[in-house]
N, C-alpha and C positions, 0 to 999 in steps of 0.2 A: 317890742313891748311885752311884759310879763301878763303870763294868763293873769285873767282873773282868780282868784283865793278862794278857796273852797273851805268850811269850817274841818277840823280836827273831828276824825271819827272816833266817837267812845270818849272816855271817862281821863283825864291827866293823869298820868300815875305820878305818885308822889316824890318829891325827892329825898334823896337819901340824906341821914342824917350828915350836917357838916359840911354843905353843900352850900352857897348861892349863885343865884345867876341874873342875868338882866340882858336884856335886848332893844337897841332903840337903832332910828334911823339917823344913822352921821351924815349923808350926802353924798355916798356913794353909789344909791341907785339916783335915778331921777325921779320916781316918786317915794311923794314924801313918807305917803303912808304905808309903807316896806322898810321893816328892819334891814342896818346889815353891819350892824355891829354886836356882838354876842361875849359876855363874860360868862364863865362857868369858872368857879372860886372855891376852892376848898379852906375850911381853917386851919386845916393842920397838914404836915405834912402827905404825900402822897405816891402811892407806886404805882408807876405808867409804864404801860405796853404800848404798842403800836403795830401795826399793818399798815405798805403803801403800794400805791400804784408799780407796775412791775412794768411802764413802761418806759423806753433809755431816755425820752426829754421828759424829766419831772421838773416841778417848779418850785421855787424857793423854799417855800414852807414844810415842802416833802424832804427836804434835802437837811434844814433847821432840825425837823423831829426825829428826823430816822437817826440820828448823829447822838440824840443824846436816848432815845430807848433802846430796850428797856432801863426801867431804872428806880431809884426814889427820891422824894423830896421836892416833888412837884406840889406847887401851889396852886395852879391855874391851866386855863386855855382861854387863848384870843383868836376868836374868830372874824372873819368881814368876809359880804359875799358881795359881789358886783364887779369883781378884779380880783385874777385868778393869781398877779404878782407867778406868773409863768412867763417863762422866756422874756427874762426881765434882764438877766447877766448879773454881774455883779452889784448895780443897783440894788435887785430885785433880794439877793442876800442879807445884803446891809440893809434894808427895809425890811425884812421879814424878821431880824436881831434885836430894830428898833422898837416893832411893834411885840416883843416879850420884853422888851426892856421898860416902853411905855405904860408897861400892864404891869410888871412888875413893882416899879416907882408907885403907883396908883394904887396895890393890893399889900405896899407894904414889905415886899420880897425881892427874893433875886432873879437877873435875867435866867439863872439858870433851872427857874421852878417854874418856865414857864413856857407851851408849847403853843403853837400858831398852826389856825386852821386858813387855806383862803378859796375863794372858789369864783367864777363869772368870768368876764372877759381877759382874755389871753392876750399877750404882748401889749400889757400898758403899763406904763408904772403907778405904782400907788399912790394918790393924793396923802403925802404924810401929813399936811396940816390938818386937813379931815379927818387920817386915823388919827391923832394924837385926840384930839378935840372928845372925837368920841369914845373913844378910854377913857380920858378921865369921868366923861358924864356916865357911861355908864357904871365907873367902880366906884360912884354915888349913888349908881341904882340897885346895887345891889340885895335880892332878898330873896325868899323861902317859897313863893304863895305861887297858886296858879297863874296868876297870870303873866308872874316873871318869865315860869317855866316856857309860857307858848311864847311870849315876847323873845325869848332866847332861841324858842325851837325856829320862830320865822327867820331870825337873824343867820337861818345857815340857807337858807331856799334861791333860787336862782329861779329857774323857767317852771318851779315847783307851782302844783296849785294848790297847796292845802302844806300845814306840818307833820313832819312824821318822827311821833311821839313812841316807846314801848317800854316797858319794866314789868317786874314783880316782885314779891317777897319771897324769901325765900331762908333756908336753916334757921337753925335756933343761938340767939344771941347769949351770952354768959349772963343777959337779965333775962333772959326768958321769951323775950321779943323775938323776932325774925328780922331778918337784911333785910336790905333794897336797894333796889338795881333799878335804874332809869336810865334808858337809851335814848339819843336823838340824831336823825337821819337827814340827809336829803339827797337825791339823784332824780334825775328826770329826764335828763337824754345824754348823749354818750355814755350808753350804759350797754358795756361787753364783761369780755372774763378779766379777771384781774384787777379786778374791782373798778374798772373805768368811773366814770365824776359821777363819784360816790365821795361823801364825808359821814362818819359816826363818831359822836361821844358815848359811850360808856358809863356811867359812874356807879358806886357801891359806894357804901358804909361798913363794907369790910374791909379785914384785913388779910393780903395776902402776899408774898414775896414778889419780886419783880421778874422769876424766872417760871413759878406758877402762871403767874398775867400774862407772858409772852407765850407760853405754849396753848394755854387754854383760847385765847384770844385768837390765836392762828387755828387752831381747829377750828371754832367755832366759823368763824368768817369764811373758811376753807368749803364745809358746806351751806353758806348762805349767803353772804356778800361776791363770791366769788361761781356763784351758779345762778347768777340773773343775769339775761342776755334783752336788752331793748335795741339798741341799733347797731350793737357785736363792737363798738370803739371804744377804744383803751383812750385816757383822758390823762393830764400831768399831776392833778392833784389829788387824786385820793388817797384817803386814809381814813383811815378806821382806830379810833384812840380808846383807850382802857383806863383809867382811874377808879384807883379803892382807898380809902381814906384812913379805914378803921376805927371812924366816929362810935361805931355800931358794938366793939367790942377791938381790941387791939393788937391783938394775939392772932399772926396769919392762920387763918385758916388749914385745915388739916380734914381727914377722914370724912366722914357724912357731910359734914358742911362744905366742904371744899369742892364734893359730888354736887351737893346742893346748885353750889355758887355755877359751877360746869354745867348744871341743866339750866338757871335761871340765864346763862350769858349764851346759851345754844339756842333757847327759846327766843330774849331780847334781839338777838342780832335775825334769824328767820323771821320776824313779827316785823323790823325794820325793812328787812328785803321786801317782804310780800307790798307793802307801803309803797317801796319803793319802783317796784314792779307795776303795780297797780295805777300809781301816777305816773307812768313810763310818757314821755312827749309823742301826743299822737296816737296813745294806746287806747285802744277801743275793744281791746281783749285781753286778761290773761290766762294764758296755761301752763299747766305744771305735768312735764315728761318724768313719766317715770318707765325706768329700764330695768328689767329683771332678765335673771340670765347670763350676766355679764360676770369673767371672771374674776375682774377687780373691779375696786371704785374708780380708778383712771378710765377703763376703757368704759364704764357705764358714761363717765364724766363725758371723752369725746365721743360717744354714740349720741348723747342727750341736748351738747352742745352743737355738732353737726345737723340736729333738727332743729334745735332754736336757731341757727347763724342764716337759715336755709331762706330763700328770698323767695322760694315757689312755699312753703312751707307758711310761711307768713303772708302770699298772697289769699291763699287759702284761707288760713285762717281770718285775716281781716275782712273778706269776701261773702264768713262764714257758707266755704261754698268745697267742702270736704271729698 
């Protein structure tokens, strides 16, 4: 049984121009009142990055994205959480192609604009009649306003008690306005290095190349998705996804702004981990190790990681008995 739902801490931040989204429940959890179908839809073309789980059985939908990022001309992502569509075989392929084909029929586009998130229980296959169903309702529900946004952010949650929302504004637009960047999260247990079952959307109203978005995207994650440790397990589906639209101005990104967009996406994705850390399954604490002294970032990383992994460490801690 899924925790009980905790309300969203803080204020929605907004979505980025050129964006919609929608969340509703198709029938893949058992309760009714749990999203787990999610569209996040751009109008216009779009440049995607990607980061996945780094462990050797990943599952379909890791194997769908990583195949076509980086890249351009993305339309969309289709998410369902309840059925992680892992350790599926060949089925589980061919159901993860239908379900960007079914999103893309539905938004208008091609299966090739379109990426697939999935997350929940492992070795089952996917009720296709239920995904289809609920694509099409939700890319009728499509729209701008808050409460699409949380309606979508629940749509990625699993053993999660609450949404985990992040963004901000950030450089100066060719009208004078600022971007926006809006992130959405979810992890709650098997959560080690290497981003174990972690899922992140990204999105921006900028514009910027698909070789920009892949490097920026991999640092960023590198210090924040990738340095939370809840129970140290590597999981088949994470990923962590990028989308910039260039609603916002069209012209990728360059100089100041491009600095910009690199602290607003260092900020967004650290703002997602702490969320994610915080509703860690069973967490009754969090701490943050900080290592000074160390010659590189690697060996700060395993001195830091060897005291998060640590089971006397976390006795302790949970004990609060130091």
């Amino acid at each position: 049984m899924a925790p009980a739902e905790t309300p969203f801490r803080g204020p929605v931040p907004p979505l980025p121009k050129g964006f919609q989204v929608s969340g509703l429940h198709a029938g893949l959890k058992r309760n009714p009142t749990r999203e787990d179908i999610s569209l996040i839809v751009s109008d216009r073309p779009a440049t995607a990055a990607g980061v996945y789980t780094q462990n050797l059985v990943f599952a379909a939908p890791v194997a769908f994205d990583r195949d076509r990022t980086p890249g351009s001309g993305f339309r969309g992502v289709v998410v369902n959480s309840g059925n992680a569509n892992a350790c599926t075989g060949t089925q589980g392929e061919s159901d993860a192609a239908a379900m960007a084909t079914l999103t893309a029929e539905a938004i208008g586009s091609l299966q090739s604009s379109v990426l697939v998130l999935s997350t929940g229980i492992i070795g089952e296959f996917l009720p296709m009649e239920t995904i289809e169903a609920g694509i099409r309702t939700a890319a009728n529900q499509l729209a701008a306003d808050e409460d699409s946004v949380m309606r979508a952010a629940r749509g990625f949650m699993t053993t999660d008690t609450r949404p985990k929302l992040a963004g901000e504004a950030f450089g100066k637009t060719p009208s004078g306005d600022k971007y926006r960047m809006l992130g959405i999260g979810k992890g709650a247990a098997m959560i080690g290095p290497k981003l174990a079952t972690m899922l992140g959307l990204i999105v921006t109203d900028a514009a910027i190349t698909p070789e920009d978005a892949q490097r920026l995207l991999f640092q960023a994650t590198d210090v924040s998705f990738n340095c939370v440790s809840v129970d140290g397990h590597m999981s088949t589906n994470d990923t962590v996804l990028l989308l910039a639209n260039g609603a916002a101005g069209e012209e990728p990104l360059t100089g100041k702004n491009l600095e910009a967009l690199e602290t607003a996406l260092m900020n967004t994705c650290d703002n997602l981990t702490r969320e994610i850390a915080d509703d860690g399954e069973g967490a009754t604490h969090v701490i943050c190790i900080e290592i000074t002294g160390a010659e590189c970032r690697e060996d700060a990383r395993q001195v830091a990681r060897a005291i998060a992994d640590s089971p006397l460490v976390k006795t302790a801690v949970a004990g609060a008995d130091p």
